[in-house]
C-alpha positions as CSV (number, residue, x, y, z in Angstrom):
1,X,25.6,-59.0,74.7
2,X,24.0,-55.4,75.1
3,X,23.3,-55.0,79.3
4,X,21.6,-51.5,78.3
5,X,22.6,-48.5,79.3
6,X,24.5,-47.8,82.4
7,X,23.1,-45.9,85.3
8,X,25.7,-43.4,84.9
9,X,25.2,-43.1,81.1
10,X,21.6,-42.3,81.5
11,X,22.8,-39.7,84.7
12,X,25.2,-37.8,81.8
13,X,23.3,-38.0,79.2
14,X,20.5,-36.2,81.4
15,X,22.4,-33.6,82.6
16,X,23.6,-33.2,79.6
17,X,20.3,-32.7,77.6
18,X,19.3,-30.1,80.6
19,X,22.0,-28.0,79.7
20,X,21.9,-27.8,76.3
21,X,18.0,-26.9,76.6
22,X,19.3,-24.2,79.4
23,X,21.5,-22.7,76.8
24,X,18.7,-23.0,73.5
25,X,16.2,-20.9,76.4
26,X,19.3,-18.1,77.7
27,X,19.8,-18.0,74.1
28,X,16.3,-17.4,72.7
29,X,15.7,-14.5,75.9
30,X,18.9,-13.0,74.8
31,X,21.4,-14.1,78.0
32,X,23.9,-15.7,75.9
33,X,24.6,-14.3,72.4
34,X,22.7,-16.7,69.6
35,X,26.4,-16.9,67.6
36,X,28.3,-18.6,70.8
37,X,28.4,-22.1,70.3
38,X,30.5,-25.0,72.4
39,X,30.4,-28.9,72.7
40,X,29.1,-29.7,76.0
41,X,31.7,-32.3,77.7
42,X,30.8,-33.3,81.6
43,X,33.7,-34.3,83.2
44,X,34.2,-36.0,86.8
45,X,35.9,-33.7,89.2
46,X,38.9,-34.6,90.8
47,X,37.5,-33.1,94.2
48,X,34.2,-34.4,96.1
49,X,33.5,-30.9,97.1
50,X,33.6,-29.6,93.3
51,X,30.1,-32.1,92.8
52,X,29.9,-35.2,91.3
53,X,29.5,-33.8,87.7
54,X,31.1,-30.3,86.2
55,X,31.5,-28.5,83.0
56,X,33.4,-25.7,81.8
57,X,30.6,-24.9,78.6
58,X,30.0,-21.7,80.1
59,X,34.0,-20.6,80.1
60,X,34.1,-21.6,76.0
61,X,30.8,-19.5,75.2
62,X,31.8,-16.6,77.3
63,X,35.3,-16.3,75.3
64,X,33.2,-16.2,72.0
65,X,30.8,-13.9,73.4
66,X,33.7,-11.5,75.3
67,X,32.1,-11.8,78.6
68,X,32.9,-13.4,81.7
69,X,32.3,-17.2,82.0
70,X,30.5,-16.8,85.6
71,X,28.2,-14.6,83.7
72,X,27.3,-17.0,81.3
73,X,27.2,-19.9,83.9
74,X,24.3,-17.8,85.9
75,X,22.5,-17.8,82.9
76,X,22.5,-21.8,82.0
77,X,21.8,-22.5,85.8
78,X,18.8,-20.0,85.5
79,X,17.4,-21.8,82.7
80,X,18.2,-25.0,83.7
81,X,15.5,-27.6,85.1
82,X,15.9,-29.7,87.8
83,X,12.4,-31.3,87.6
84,X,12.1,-34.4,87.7
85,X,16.0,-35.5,87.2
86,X,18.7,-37.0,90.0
87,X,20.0,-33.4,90.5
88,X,20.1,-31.9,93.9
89,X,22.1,-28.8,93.9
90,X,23.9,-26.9,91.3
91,X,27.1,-24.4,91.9
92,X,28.9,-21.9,89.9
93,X,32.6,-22.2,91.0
94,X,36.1,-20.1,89.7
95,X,35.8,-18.5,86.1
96,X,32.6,-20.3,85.8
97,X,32.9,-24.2,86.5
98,X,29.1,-25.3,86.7
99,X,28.6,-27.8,89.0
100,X,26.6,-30.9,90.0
101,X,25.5,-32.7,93.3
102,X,23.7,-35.3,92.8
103,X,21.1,-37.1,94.6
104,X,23.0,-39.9,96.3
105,X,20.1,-42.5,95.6
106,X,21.5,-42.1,92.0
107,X,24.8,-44.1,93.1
108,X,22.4,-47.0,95.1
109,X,20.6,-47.7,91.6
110,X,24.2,-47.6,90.1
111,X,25.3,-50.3,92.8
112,X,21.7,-52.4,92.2
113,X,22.7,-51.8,88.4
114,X,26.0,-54.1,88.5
115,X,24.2,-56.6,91.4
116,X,21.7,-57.5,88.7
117,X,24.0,-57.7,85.4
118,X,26.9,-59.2,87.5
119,X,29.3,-60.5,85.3
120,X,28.1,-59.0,82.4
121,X,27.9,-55.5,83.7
122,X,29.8,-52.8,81.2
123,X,29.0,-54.8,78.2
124,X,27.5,-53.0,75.1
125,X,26.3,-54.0,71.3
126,X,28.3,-51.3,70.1
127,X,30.2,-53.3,67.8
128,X,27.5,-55.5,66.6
129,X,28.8,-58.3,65.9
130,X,31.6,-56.9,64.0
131,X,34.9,-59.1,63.1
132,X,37.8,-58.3,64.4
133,X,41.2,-59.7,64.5
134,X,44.0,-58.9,66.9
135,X,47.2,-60.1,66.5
136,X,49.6,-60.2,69.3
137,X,53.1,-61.6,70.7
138,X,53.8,-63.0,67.6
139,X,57.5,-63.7,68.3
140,X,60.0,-65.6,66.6
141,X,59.6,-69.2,67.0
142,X,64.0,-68.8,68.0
143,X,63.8,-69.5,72.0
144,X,61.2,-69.0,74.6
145,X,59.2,-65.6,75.2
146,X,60.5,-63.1,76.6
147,X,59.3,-60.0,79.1
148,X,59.1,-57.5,76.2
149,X,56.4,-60.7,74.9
150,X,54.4,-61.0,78.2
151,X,54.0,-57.2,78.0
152,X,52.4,-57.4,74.0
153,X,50.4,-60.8,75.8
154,X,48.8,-58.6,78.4
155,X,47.9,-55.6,76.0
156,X,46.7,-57.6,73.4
157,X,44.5,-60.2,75.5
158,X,43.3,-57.5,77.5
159,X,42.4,-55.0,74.5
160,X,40.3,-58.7,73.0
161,X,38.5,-58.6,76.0
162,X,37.2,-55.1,76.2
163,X,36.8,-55.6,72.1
164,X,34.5,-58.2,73.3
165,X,32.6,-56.3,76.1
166,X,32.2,-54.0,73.3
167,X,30.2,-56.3,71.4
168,X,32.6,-57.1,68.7
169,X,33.0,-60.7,67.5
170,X,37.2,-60.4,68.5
171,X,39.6,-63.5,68.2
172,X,42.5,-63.7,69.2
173,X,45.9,-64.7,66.5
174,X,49.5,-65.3,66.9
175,X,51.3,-65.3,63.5
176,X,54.4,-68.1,63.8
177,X,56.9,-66.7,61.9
178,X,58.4,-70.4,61.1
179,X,59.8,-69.3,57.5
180,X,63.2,-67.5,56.9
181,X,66.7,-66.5,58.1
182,X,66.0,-66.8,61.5
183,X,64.6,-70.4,61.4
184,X,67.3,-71.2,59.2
185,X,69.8,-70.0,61.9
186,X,68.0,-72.0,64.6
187,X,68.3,-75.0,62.9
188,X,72.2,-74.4,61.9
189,X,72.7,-73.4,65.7
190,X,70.9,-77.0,67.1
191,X,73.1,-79.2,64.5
192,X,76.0,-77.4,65.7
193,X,75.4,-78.1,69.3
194,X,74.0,-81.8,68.8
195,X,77.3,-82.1,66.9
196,X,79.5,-80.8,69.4
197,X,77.6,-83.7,71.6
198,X,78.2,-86.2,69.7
199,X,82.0,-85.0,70.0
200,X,82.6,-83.4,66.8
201,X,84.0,-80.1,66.0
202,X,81.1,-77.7,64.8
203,X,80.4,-73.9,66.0
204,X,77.6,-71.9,66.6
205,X,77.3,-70.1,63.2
206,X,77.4,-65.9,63.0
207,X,74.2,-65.0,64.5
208,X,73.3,-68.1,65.9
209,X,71.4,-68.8,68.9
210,X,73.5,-69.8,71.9
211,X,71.0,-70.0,74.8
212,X,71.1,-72.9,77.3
213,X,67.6,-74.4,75.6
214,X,69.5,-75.0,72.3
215,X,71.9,-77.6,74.1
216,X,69.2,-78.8,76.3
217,X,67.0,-79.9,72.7
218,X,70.2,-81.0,71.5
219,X,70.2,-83.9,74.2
220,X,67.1,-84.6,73.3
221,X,67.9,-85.5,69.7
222,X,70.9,-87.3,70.9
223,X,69.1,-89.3,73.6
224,X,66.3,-90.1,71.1
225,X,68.6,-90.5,68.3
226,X,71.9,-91.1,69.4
227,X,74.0,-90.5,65.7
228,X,71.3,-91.4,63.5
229,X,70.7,-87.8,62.1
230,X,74.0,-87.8,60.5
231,X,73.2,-90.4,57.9
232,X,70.7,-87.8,56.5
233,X,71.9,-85.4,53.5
234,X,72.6,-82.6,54.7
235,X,69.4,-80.3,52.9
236,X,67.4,-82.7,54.6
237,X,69.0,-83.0,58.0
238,X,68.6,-79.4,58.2
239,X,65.2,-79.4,57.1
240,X,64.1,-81.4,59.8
241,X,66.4,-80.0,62.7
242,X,64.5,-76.7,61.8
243,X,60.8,-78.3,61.7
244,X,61.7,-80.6,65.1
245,X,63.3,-77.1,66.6
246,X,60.1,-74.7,65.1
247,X,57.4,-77.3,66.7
248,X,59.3,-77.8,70.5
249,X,59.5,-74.0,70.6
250,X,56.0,-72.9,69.5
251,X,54.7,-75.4,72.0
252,X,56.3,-74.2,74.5
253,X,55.3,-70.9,73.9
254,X,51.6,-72.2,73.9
255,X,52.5,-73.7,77.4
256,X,54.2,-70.8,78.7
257,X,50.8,-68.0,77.0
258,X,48.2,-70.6,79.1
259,X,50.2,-70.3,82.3
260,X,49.7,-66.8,81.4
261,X,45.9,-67.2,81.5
262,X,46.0,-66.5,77.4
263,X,44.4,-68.9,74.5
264,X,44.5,-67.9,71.4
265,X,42.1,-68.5,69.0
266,X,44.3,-69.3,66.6
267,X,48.0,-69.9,65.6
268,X,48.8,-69.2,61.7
269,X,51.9,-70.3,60.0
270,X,54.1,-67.8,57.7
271,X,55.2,-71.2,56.1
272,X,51.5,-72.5,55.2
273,X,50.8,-69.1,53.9
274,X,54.2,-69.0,51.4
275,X,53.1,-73.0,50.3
276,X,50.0,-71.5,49.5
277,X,51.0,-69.6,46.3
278,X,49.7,-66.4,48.3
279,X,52.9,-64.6,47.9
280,X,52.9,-65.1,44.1
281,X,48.8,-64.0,44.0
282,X,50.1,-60.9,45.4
283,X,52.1,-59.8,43.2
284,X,50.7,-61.1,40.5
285,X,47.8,-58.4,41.6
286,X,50.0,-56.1,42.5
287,X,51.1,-56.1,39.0
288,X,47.4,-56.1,37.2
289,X,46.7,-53.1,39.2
290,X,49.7,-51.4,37.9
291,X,51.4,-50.7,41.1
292,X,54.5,-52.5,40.6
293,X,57.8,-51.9,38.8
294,X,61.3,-52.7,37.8
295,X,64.3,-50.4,38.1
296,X,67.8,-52.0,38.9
297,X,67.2,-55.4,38.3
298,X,64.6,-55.3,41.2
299,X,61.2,-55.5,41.9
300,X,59.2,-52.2,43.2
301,X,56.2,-51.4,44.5
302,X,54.6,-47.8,44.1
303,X,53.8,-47.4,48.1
304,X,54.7,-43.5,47.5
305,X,51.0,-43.8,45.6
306,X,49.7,-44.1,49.5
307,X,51.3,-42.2,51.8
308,X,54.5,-44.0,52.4
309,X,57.8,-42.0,52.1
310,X,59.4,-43.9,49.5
311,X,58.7,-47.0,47.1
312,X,59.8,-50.2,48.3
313,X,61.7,-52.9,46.9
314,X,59.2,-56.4,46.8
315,X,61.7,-59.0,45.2
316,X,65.3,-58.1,45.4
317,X,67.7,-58.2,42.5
318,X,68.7,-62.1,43.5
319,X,64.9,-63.3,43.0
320,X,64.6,-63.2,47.0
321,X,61.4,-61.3,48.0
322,X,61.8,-59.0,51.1
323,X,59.8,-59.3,53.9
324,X,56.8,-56.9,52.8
325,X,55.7,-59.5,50.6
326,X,54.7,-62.4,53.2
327,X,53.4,-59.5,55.4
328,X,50.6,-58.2,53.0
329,X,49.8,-61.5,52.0
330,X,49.5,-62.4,55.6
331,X,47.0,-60.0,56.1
332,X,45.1,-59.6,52.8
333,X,44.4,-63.2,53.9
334,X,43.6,-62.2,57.4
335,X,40.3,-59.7,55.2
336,X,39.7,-62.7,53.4
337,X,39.1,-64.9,56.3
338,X,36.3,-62.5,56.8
339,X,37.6,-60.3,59.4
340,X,36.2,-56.7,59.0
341,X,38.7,-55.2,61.1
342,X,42.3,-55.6,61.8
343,X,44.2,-54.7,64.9
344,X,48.3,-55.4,65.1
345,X,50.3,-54.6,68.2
346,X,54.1,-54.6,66.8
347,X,57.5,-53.9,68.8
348,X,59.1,-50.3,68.9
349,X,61.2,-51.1,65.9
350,X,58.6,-51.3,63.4
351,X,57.4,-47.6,63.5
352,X,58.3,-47.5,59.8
353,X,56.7,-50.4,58.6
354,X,53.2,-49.3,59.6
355,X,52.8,-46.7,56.7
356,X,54.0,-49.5,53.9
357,X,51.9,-52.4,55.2
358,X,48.8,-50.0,55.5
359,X,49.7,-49.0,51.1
360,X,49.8,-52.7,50.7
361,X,46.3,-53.4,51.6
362,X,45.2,-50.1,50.0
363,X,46.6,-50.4,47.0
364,X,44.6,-54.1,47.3
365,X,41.4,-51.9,47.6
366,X,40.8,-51.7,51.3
367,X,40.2,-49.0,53.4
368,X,43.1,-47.7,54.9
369,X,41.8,-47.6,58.2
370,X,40.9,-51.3,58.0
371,X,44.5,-51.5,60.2
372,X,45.0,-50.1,63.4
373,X,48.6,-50.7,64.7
374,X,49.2,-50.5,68.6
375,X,52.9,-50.1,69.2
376,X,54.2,-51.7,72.5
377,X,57.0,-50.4,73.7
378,X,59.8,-52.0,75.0
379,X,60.3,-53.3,78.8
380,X,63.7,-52.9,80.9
381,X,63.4,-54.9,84.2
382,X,65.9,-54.1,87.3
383,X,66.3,-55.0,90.6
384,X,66.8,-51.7,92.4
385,X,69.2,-49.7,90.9
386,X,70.5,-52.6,89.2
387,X,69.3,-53.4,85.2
388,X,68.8,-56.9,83.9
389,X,70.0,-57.6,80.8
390,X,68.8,-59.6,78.0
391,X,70.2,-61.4,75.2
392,X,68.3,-64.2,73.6
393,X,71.0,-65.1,71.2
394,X,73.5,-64.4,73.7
395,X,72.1,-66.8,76.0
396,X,71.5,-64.9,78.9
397,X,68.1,-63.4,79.3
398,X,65.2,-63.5,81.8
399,X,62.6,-65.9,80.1
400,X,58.3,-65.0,80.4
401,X,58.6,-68.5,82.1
402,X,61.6,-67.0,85.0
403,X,59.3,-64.1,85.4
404,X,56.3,-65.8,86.2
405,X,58.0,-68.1,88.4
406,X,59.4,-65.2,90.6
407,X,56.5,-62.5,90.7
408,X,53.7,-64.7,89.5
409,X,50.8,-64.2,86.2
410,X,48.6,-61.7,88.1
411,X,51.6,-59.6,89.6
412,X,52.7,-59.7,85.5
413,X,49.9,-58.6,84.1
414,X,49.3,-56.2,85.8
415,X,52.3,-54.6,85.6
416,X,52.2,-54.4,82.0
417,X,48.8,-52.9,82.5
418,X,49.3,-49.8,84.4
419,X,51.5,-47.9,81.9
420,X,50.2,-47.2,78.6
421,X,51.6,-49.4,76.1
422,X,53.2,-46.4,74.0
423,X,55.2,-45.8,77.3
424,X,58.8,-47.0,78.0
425,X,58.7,-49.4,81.1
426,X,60.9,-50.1,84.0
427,X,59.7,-53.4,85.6
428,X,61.1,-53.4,89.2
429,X,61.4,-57.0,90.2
430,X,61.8,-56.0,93.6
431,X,58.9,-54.1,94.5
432,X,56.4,-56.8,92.3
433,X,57.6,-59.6,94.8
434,X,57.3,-56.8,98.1
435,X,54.3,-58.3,100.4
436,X,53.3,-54.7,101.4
437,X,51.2,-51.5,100.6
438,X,54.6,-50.7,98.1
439,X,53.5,-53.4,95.5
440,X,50.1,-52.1,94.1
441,X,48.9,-55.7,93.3
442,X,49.9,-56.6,96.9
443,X,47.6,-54.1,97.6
444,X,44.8,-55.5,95.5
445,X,45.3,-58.9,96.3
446,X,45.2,-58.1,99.7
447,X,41.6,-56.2,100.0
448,X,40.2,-59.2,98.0
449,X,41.4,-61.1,100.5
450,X,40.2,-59.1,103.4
451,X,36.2,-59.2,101.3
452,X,36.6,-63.1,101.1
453,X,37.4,-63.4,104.9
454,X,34.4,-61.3,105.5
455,X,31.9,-63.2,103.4
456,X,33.5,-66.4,105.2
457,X,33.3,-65.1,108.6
458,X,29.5,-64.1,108.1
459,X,28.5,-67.3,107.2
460,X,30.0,-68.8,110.1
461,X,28.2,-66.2,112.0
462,X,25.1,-67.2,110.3
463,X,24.2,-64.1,108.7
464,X,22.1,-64.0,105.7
465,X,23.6,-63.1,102.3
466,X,20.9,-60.6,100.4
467,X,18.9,-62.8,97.8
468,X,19.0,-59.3,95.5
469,X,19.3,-55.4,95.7
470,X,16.0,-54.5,97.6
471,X,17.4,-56.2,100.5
472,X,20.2,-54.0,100.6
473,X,20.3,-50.8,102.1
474,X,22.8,-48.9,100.2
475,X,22.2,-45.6,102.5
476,X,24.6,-47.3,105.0
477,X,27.5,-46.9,102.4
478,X,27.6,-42.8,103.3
479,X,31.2,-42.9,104.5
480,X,33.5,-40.5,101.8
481,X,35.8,-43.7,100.9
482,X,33.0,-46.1,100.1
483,X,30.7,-42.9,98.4
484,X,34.5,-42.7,96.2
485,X,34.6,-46.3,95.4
486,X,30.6,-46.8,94.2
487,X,31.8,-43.6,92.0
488,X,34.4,-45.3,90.6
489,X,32.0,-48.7,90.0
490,X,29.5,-46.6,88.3
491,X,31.9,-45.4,86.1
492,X,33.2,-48.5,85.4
493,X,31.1,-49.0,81.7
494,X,31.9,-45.7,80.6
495,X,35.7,-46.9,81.3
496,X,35.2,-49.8,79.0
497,X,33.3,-47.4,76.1
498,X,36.3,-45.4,75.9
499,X,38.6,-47.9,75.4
500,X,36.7,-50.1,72.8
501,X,34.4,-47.6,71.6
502,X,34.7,-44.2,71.3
């Protein structure tokens, strides 16, 4: 839903237009040579008393022209018109920063701006409507999530949101990767450990998983059918061990993502898609289009032909197809679900695979920015000086579940949020449970607090809440720290535009 444009956008994009019009006149009365040109950028200054708008045009035009910037900066501002706009003052500062104080009535329209959108404030039709899928989490259905998986949950569910606020129609997918050697594994580890219960001799097989949730299902199975399992052949045993294990663990995971605050939209099975025959479509079209080959008793596909380094093998010399294969078909089915973009966020350890998934889906005839792949970075979390390890397969690991439980969703999330998700991250236990000004969501949590007592207390005083805007008078709001915070609300859409936008 399109709110219209913010108060601050309209501020910029005045100024803006001013300057450029000061510049066209110093230009046409020969102040600044008619060659210079420059991109004007306004940037917020880091310092109140360097305005509430600058820009460093003047510097860029000056270097072209080979004079000094304040020189060219007293020509714009002599040209400029202040007529009829929300500036009050303008100075030239250093080489020839020009800069902009503002009327502060621009920042009490800003504040009636968000009272009357409320909680629609920041939103834009940019998008228009456009489909766009984000996949996210996506872990093995092996064992329960993990912290590197609550960091992906809280990237990806946040990025869907601003997607949103950016008028694009976003959902919201988890691909359940319930096909393969690891599912195979799970399944050998859980008969192995409902054997051993059952008192027979029978190991954890090479790879296995040996967590403390593998012995706990196997109790289930024996309390819900004692022996019984053994009089199946074996093929079909394991068959089911791996389907009963697959469905525990992806419902727990939707269990765990909900206490998370996160729904997704929907949940799409590697195992439906290879029933499908969509793995065999593929390269059955991979073929027609001429993009495949056979060279030592393997399968090929030409991804050199798009900008990968080297061709990669699609069906090994055994008949067994490599992992490429599901992975296009995955998401050429994803483009013909309808979705017009695609957005992955993947671990740290598939940096590679981006450039072959992206020839896949060219070499299919889409665009090859039809992907956009977010890489998350990995999470190491300590207490103090002291890292945690973790080892799903070895059994010992901090579960998403242990972390909520100690630090809590909110404390989580935004954690995860504060570094960008190309960064490394150290997750310090100890200083997300502090209850002081240390823990910046302590911090938060606690001004909120503070607001809600306030709003409590004056209604037990009786006083009168404001019906709308015109019964506020904003002017009382002059102190520096509240003049920094409205600054920082009226900014707020222009936040959101450059994150799902721009």
């Amino acid at each position: 839903m399109d709110t219209g444009q913010s108060v601050m956008a309209q501020v910029m994009e005045d100024i803006l237009e001013r300057i450029s019009n000061a510049i066209q006149k110093a230009k046409e009365t020969g102040d600044i040579p008619d060659y210079a040109d420059a991109e004007i950028k306004i940037e917020i200054p880091k310092r109140p008393e360097w305005g509430d708008f600058s820009t460093g045009v003047a510097m860029v035009l000056a270097q072209q022209a080979q004079v000094e910037g304040r020189a060219v900066a007293g020509a714009i501002v002599r040209h400029l018109s202040l007529e009829g706009s929300w500036i009050q003052r303008v100075d030239i500062a250093g080489p020839g920063f020009i800069n902009f104080f503002l009327n502060p009535a621009w920042l009490e329209e800003a504040m009636a701006d968000i009272w009357k959108k409320g909680p629609l404030y920041g939103y834009t039709n940019y998008g228009q409507g456009e489909k766009v899928l984000v996949e996210f989490v996506s872990a093995n259905p092996t064992g329960p999530l993990n912290v590197v998986n609550a960091r992906a949950a809280a990237v990806g569910d946040c990025l869907a949101s601003i997607l949103t606020a950016c008028g694009y129609e976003t959902s919201r997918e988890y691909y359940v990767n319930d096909a393969g050697r690891q599912v195979e594994l799970l399944a050998l580890s859980l008969e192995a450990r409902y054997r051993q219960l059952l008192g027979q001799d029978a190991q954890v097989p090479e790879g296995g998983y040996r967590g403390e949730y593998i012995i706990d299902m196997a109790r289930e199975l024996v309390s819900e059918h004692g022996d019984s399992l053994l009089n199946m052949a074996d093929e079909d045993r394991r068959q089911w061990l791996m389907d009963y294990a697959v469905s525990a663990i992806v419902e727990q995971q939707k269990q765990t993502l909900l206490k998370y605050g996160l729904k997704y939209d929907t949940w799409f099975s590697e195992k439906a898609l290879r029933e499908s025959g969509a793995l065999e479509d593929l390269l059955r079209e991979l073929d027609e289009r001429g993009y495949v080959y056979e060279k030592d008793g393997a399968l090929w596909f030409k991804s050199t032909q798009f900008g990968d380094d080297k061709d990669r093998v699609l069906v090994k010399s055994d008949g067994e197809m490599t992992y490429l294969v599901p992975d296009i078909a995955y998401h050429k089915n994803k483009l013909e679900r309808g979705f017009e973009h695609l957005i992955d966020l993947l671990g740290p350890d598939h940096h590679g695979y981006v450039k072959r998934l992206k020839a896949g889906l060219m070499a299919l005839g889409y665009p090859e920015d039809v992907l956009e792949v977010i890489i998350v970075q990995t999470v190491r979390l300590v207490r103090g000086q002291e890292v945690v390890k973790m080892s799903k397969r070895g059994g010992e690991f901090i579960s998403m579940d242990d972390l909520l439980e100690e630090v809590g969703k909110d404390a989580c999330r935004f954690f995860f949020l504060m570094r960008s998700p190309s960064s490394h991250l150290d997750f310090d236990l100890d200083i997300a449970r502090l209850q002081s000004n240390e823990n910046p969501v302590y911090y938060v949590q606690y001004a909120h607090a503070r607001i809600a007592s306030i709003h409590r207390q004056a209604k037990q005083e009786g006083v009168i809440e404001a019906s709308g805007p015109n019964e506020v008078k904003f002017s009382l709001l002059n102190d520096a720290s509240e003049i920094e915070l409205m600054k920082i609300l009226a900014s707020f859409p222009e936040e959101i535009w450059d994150i799902g936008c721009a």
